[in-house]
Each structure stands twice: as C-alpha cells, then as structure tokens.
VOGU-3710 file (C-alpha; in Angstrom, 3 decimals, decimal comma):
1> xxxxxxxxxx> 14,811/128,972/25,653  17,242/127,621/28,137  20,368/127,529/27,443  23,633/126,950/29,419  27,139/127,690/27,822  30,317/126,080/28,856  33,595/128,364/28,495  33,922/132,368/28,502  36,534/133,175/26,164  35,432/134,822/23,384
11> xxxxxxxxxx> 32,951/132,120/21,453  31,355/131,496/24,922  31,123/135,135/26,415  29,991/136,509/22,814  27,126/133,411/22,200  26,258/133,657/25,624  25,263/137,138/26,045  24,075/137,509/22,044  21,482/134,168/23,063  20,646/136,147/26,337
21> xxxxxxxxxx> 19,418/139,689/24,093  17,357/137,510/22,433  15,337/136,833/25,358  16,819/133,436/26,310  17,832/132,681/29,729  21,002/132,081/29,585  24,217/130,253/32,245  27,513/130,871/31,525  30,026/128,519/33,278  34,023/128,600/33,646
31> xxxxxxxxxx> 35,956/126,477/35,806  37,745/130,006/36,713  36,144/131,174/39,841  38,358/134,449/40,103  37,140/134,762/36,386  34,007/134,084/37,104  33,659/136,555/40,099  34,992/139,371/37,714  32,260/138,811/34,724  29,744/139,024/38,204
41> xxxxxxxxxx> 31,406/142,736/38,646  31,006/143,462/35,243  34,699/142,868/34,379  35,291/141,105/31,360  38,390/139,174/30,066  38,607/139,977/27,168  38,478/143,448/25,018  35,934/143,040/22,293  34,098/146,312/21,150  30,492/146,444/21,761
51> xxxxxxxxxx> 30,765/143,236/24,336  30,893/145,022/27,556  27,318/146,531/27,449  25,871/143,853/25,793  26,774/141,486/28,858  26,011/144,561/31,195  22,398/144,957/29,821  22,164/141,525/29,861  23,284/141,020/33,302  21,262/143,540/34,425
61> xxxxxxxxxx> 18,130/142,539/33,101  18,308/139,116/34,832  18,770/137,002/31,413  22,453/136,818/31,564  24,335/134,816/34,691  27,758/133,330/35,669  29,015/130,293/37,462  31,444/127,511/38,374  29,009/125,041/39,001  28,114/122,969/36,086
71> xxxxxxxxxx> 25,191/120,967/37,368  23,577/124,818/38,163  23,824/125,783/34,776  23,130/122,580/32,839  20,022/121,723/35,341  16,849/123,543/33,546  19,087/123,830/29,933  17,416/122,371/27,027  20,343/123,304/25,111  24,039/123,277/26,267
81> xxxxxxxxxx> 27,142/124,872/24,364  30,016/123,542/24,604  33,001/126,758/23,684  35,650/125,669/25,792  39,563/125,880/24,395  40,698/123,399/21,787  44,618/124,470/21,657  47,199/122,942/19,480  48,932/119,923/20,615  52,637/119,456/20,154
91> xxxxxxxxxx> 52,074/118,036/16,716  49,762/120,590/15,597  46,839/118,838/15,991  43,953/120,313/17,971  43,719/119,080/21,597  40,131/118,475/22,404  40,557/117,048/26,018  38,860/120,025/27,014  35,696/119,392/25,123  35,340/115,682/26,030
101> xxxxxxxxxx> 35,973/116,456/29,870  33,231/119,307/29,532  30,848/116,865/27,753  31,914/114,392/30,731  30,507/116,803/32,881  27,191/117,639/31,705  26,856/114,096/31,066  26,869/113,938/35,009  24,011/116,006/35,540  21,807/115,332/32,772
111> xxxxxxxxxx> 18,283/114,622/34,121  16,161/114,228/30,896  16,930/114,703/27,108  19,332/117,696/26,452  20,714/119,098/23,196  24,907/118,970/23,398  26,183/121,431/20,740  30,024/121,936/20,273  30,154/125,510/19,575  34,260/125,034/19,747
121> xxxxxxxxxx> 35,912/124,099/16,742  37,172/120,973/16,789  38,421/118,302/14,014  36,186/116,363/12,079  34,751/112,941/14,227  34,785/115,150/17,485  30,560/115,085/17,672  30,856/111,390/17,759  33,889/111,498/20,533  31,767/113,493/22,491
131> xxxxxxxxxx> 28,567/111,340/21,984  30,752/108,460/23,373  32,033/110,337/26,080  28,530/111,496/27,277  26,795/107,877/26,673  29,755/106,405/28,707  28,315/108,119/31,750  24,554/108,316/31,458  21,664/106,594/29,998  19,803/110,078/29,572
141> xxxxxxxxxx> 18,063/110,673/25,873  20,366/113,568/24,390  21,690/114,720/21,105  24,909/116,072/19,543  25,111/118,994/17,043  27,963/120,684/15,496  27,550/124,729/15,578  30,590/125,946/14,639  30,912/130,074/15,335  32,286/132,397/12,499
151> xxxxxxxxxx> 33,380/135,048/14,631  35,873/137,845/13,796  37,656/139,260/16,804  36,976/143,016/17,056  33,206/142,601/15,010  32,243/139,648/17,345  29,012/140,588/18,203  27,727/142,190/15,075  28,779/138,875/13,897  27,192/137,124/16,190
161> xxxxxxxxxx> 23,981/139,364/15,960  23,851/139,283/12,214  25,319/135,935/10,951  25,966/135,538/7,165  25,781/131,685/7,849  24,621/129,545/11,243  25,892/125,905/10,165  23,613/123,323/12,086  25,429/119,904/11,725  23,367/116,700/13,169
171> xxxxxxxxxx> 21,302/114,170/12,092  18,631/114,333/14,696  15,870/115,775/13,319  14,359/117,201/17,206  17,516/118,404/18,033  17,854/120,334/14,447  14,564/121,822/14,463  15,786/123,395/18,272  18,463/124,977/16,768  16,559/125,946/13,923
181> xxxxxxxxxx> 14,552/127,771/16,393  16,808/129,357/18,270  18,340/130,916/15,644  15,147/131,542/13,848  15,356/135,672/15,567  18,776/135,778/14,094  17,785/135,326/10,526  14,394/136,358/10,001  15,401/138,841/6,749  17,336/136,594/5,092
191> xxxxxxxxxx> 17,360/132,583/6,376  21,074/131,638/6,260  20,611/128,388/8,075  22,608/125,309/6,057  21,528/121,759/8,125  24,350/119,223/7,257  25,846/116,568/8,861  28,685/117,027/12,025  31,313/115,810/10,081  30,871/118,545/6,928
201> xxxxxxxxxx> 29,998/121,069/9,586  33,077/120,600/11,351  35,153/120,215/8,243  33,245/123,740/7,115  35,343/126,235/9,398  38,113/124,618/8,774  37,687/124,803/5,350  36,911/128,860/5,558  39,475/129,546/7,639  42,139/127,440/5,983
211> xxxxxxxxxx> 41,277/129,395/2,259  41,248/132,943/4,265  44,753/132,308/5,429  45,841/130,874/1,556  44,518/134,502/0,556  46,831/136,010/2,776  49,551/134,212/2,318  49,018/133,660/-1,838  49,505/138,015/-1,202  52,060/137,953/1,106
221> xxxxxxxxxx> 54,334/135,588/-1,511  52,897/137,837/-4,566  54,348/141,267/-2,825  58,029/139,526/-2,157  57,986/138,766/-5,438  56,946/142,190/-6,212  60,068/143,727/-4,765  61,994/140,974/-6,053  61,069/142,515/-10,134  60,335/146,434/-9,274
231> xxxxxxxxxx> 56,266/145,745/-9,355  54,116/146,939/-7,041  52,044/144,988/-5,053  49,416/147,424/-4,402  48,411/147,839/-8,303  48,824/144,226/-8,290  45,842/143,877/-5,556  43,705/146,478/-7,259  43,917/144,827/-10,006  43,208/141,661/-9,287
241> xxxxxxxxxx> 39,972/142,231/-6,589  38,508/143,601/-9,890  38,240/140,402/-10,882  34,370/139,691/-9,760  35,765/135,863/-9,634  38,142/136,803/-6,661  37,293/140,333/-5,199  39,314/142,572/-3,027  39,132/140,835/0,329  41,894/139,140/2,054
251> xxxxxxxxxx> 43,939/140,221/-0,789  45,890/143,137/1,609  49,637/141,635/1,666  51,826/142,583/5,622  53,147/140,748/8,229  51,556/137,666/8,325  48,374/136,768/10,282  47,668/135,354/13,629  44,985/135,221/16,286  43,232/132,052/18,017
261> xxxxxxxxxx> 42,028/131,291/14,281  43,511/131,297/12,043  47,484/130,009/12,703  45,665/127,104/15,080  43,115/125,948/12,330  45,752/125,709/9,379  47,874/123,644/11,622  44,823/121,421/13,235  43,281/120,404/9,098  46,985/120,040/7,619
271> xxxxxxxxxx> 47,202/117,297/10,693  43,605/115,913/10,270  44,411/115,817/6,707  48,124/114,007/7,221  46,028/111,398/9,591  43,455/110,904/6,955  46,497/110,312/4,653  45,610/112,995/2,012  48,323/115,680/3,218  46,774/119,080/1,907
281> xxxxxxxxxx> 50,223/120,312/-0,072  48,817/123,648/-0,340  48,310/124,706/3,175  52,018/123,200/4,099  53,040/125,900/2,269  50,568/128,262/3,354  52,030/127,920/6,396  55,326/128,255/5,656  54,839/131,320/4,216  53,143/132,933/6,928
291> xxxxxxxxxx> 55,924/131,764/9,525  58,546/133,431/7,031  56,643/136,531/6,393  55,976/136,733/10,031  60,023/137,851/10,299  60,448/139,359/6,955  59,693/142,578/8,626  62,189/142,616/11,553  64,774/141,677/9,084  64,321/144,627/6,692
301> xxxxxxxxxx> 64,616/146,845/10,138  68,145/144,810/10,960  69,184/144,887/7,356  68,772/149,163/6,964  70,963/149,080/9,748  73,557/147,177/8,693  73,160/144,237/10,105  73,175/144,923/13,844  70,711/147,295/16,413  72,837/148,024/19,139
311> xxxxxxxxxx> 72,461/150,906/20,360  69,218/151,769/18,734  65,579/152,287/19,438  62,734/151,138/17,386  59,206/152,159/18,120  56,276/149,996/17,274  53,364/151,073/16,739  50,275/147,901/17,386  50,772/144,804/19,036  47,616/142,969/18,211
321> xxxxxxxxxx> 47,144/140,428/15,789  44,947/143,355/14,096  42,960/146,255/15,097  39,527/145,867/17,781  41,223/143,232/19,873  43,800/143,120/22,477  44,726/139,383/21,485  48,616/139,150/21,029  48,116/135,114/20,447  50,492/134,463/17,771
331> xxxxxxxxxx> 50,901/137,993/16,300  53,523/139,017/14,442  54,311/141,587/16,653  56,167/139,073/18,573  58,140/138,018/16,352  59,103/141,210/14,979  60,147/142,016/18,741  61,850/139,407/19,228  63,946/139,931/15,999  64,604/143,665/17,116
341> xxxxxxxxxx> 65,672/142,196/20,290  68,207/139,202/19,284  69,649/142,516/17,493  70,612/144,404/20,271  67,959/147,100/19,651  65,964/148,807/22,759  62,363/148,354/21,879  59,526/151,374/22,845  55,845/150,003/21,680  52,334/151,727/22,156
351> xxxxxxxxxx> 48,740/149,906/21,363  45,902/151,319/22,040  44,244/147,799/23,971  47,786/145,650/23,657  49,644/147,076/25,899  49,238/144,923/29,265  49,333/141,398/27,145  52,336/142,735/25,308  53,910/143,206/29,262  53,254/139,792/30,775
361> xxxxxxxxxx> 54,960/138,363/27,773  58,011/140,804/27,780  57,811/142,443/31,163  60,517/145,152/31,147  62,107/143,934/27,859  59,573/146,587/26,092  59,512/149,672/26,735  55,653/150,621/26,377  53,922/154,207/26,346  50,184/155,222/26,560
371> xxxxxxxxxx> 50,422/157,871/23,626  51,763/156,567/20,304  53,897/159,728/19,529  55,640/159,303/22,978  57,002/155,895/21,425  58,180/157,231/18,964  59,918/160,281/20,491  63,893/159,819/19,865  63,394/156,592/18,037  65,537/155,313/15,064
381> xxxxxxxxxx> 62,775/154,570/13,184  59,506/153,510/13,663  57,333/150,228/12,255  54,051/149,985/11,866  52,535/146,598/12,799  48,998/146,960/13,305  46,740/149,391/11,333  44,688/150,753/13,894  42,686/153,706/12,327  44,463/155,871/14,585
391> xxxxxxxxxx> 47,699/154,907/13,216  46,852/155,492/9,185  46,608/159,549/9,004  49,424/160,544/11,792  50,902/164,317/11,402  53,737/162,968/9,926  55,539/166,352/10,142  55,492/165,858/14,000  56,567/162,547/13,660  59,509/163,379/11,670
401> xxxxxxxxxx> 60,421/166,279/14,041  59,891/163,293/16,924  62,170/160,584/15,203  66,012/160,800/15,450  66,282/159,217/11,934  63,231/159,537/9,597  62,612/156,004/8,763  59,398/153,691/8,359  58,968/150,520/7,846  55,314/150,348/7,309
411> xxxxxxxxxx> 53,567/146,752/7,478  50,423/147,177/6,535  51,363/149,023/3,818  48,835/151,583/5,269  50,693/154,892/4,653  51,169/156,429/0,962  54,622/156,265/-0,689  54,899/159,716/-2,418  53,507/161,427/0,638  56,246/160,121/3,411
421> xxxxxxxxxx> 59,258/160,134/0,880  58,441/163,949/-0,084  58,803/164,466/3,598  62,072/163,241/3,321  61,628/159,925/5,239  63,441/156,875/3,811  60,359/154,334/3,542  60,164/150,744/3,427  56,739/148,887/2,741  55,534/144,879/2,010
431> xxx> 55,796/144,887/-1,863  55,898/148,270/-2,271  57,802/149,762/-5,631
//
C-alpha cells in the first residue's frame, strides 16, 4: 500500500519505516526541513535500538522517503498517519492543535477518498475534531480511524514488528477492512486485531497507560511504607507477582517514572475525566505520588549529609527516563539534579546515550564523563538512577577504591544489599530493609 505519515518523532519514524519493511511505500513528512535533511543522510533524531538500520535498509531499498512537503506525500497515499506531538497544555490537558492543523493540511490536498488515521494519542472525541476539521476544507470522500501505537521506548520496533494488540477504532467498514489489511503481515500467527469504535480506542491507551503508572506508583507508596515498619519491599514484590491475578510486572518500586507516556497521559485522562465531570480519584493520587517519589531520592542524598552538599560531589550514574533511550522528558534524573544542586553539591553524571540531552538542559551545571567509573572517581557518593545493564554488576571493589566516601544510594534497587554492605559501603535503597 501507500501510505504517507505525518510527524518523525518516535511513533512516526518507528510506523513509518516498520510499514515500509513490509513492502509498503511509504512518505514520511516533518515540517523540520533541517530534520528532514538529516533522516535523508541517514541521521536520525532520536536513539532507539534497532531503528537506525531499519530506516537505512529501508531508505536504501527505495520504500522508505522523507519530506516537508505535505501535498508530495499525501498525493498517491491511500492511507495517511497522522503521529504528530500532542503535548500537555497548561492545565494538563493534551494540546491537539497539532493534529487538527496536520489534518487541515491533508485536507488541502486530498484528491479522491483517503483513509485519515490518528496514530497520536489524543483524548477521547479527537477522531470527530479532526473529521470536522478535514470536512471544513474539502468535499473529498475520506474516513477517520483511531490507531493508537503501544510503543515502548528502547523495544520500539520489536514492538512495532510484533504487536500484542493493533486497536482499529472507526465505524467505516472500507476504511476498517484497509487497516485490517495492512496489518494483516503483522499478525498472521496470532490475529490480535480488536475493531472498536474511536472513542473506546482512544480511551484504550489511556486506559493502559494510566493502570501501568498506578502499578508503579501503588509500589513506589508500598516500599516507603516498607522503610517506614522495617519490611522489605523486595520480598514484598516477590511475593506478590506470585499472585497469577497480578504478576511481577510493573511491580519494581524507584524513582518514579517518566517519558513522553506515561507522566503526559495520566495528566491528559485525569483532565478528560475532570471535563467529563467524573474526576478519576485514583490517578490524582497516582500522580501525586510519582511527583513525590520523583524527589524522595535527592532528599535521602541531602539528608546522609546532614542537611546541606556544599562542598561535595555526587556522581550519577543514568539520565534517561530508563534504559534503550536517550529521552530525558520528564525523568527523574532531573529532579534528582536539581535537588543535588539547590544543595550546594557539584554534580558529575555519565549515560551511556543521555549525555548530550542531559547538556542542553544543564549546560555546564553537570559535570558529564564518557566512562561511568570516571564519574565516579573522587565522588562522595554515587546514585544510581537508571539501570542500564551496564550499571547492575560494576567491580564494586574499584568503585570503592574510586569513591572518596563509600556510599550508594541505589534507585532501582538494582544492586544486592549483603554484597555492597560487606564491602563496607553504607547503602541506601527504595524500600529496602
């Protein structure tokens, strides 16, 4: 087929070059034209394993091409995917401006019936929004379908590749059966196609990603309590994922989470839901418990000091939101930087793809290295933030010999008790007895 996607961030970039290894001829469009010249290099945006020679291949074999010019792309598209941004508003709601002016714009060049699907997620009513906006401006046949991705940053593409779910949200039967057969290579061992309509399929990621983040957080309260009675939240966890009814995912207490997801999706239903006038109690505090948790760990650094970091260094070890990505969008990291900071500390950080995000945010305010260790080298102690797999088997007698005190403060909870204390380093965990 022929397909034309709107956006390259990581929905459109990832959709548009899984379609194109399909076999589908596929247009990816961005406003961006210096962005747009890079992807023509090869030079992507965006760090996401496995991405780079999929586009590459894809490129290469003439399936896979990039522009600025809408009409170009939507021209010859049967289908066209709209995976531009939808970011919070100053109420928390999400802004979908950018949708509707994209729809607005294919809408323009639409010579003959076209399938519109909003690949971005976006609150519930947005199909019909952007059916208005795209009847406003032509009289061409088309159709609107809600395809919400479920994507994990840093297993995009085997996502992508291997879906557990496609959601197909519309009410027109041609345009459903065109989705059904696009997808139909993506599914052939197992169909996990679910037709509904847009409103439940928009209302279905937010759903998913609004009960992930209620895992997390449900942990992150169970593990404060767990320090607050001497239990420990790791035999807690094991515990509990026995349970066949709840299982061991998303049940790992830290630092809070973050991302493009998650944070922006609790935020966006809570305000659908307050508009709708059935506030959702439970994510309010979901929430709040995130935002606290998300500073829990910078305080425990500032409290084993006594209250004030002057004069110190803290290494950090990760900066992403969480390993495979180099997306610092709401990651705890910052806050537990900017925490060490307001204390007077001096700040020396190493990620293995963070690095350069972390600096346009804190420029010379962070001291970052290209080796973990050399963070860490004459150091007061040193957090962990992000449990890269490099990070959860370090030669801790090195480390030790590296660090001017021998303290952790470990939040991921990623490194054994028994082990670091009989190396004589005081250690501090999430929950941790």
């Amino acid at each position: 087929m022929r397909l034309a996607v709107l956006g390259t961030g990581y929905v459109g970039l990832v959709a548009g070059a899984g379609f194109a290894d399909f076999g589908n001829d596929v247009v990816c469009v961005d406003i961006d034209a210096e962005k747009v010249a890079r992807l023509r290099q090869g030079e992507l945006p965006i760090f996401e394993p496995g991405l780079q020679p999929l586009v590459a291949r894809n490129v290469a074999e003439g399936r896979l091409s990039f522009t600025t010019d809408v009409a170009e792309a939507v021209r010859d598209a049967e289908v066209v995917f709209l995976a531009v941004g939808t970011p919070s508003a100053h109420d928390g709601s999400a802004d979908t401006s950018q949708v509707l002016a994209a729809a607005a714009a294919v809408a323009r060049t639409m010579d003959g019936y076209k399938v519109i699907v909003t690949k971005s997620t976006v609150p519930v009513g947005t199909a019909e929004k952007v059916s208005g906006a795209i009847r406003a401006t032509t009289t061409q046949p088309f159709a609107v379908v809600s395809n919400p991705e479920f994507l994990k940053e840093g297993d995009a593409v085997n996502d992508f590749m291997k879906p557990d779910r496609v959601i197909i949200g519309t009410d027109d039967e041609r345009a459903r059966d065109m989705l059904r057969h696009l997808y139909a290579p993506f599914v052939r061992t197992n169909d996990r196609v679910l037709c509904m309509d847009a409103r439940s399929a928009e209302l279905t990621k937010y759903a998913a990603n609004a009960y992930l983040a209620t895992r997390i957080s449900f942990m992150n309260d169970m593990a404060n309590l767990c320090e607050h009675v001497g239990a420990d939240v790791e035999m807690v966890r094991r515990g509990m994922g026995m349970d066949q009814r709840i299982g061991p995912k998303f049940l790992f207490p830290g630092i809070g989470y973050g991302g493009s997801c998650f944070p922006k999706d609790v935020k966006a239903v809570m305000s659908t839901a307050r508009e709708a006038g059935h506030p959702l109690e439970i994510l309010e505090s979901v929430h709040r418990v995130n935002e606290r948790q998300k500073r829990r760990l910078g305080d425990k650094i500032v409290k084993h000091f006594g209250g004030s970091l002057a004069g110190k260094t803290i290494a950090l070890w990760g900066l992403a939101f969480k390993p495979g990505t180099d997306d610092i969008r709401e990651a705890p990291s910052c806050s537990v930087i900017d925490r060490l900071l307001e204390a007077g500390a001096l700040v020396h950080a190493h990620d293995p793809v963070a690095n350069e995000a972390i600096h346009k945010v804190y420029g010379d305010k962070v001291k970052l290295f290209d080796a973990n260790y050399d963070a860490a080298a004459g150091a007061h102690g040193l957090a962990l933030l992000t449990e890269w797999h490099q990070f959860r088997r370090p030669n801790f007698k090195r480390l030790k010999e590296l660090l001017r005190d021998p303290v952790l403060f470990d939040g991921r909870n990623a490194w054994e008790t028994d082990e670091v204390r009989a190396l004589g380093f005081t250690y501090y965990g999430i929950g941790r007895r």
